[in-house]
N, C-alpha and C positions, 0 to 999 in steps of 0.2 A: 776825378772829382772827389774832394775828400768829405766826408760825412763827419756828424757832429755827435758826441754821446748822447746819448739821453739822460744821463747820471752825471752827478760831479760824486766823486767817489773818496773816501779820507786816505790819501798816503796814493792818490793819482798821480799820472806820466803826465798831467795836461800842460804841466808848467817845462817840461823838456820835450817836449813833440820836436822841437826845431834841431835841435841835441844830433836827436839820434837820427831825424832826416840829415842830417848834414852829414853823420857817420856810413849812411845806406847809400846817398844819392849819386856818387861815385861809382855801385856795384851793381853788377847787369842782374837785376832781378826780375827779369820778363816770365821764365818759368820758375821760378823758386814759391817760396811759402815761407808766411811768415808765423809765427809757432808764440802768441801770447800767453806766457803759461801766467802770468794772474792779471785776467784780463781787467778785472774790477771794472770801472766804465765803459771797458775801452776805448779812453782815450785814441793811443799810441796804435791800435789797432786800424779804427777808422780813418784816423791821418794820415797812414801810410800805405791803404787799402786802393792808392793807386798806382804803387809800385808795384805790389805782389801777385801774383794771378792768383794765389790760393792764401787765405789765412784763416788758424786753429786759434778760436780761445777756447782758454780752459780756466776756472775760478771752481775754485772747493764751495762756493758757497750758492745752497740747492735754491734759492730765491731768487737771483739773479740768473741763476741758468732757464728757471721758468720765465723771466719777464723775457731773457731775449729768445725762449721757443715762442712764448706768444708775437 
């Protein structure tokens, strides 16, 4: 099940989600991790959050790391 951002984010993946699923959906990603290093929304995180058994975001920016600890 893929989940939806909560944010629309300036300079977001949301318009290539299908992109980079089409890049992945080929490769056995049953134990991998997928590694968002500027998650900004993440979009491209939640899309593909049913490929990967583990996924890391990470975003420099301290406001957006509190809204998704809350």
């Amino acid at each position: 099940m893929n989940h939806k951002p909560l944010l629309k984010w300036a300079g977001g993946k949301r318009s290539i989600v299908d992109q980079i699923e089409n890049m992945i959906k080929n490769i056995d990603t049953t134990n991998a991790t997928f590694y968002d290093l500027f998650a900004g929304s993440g979009s491209v995180s939640f899309y593909l959050s049913s490929y990967f058994s583990q996924i890391v975001m990470n975003d420099t920016n301290s406001e957006l790391h509190n809204m998704y600890n809350i």
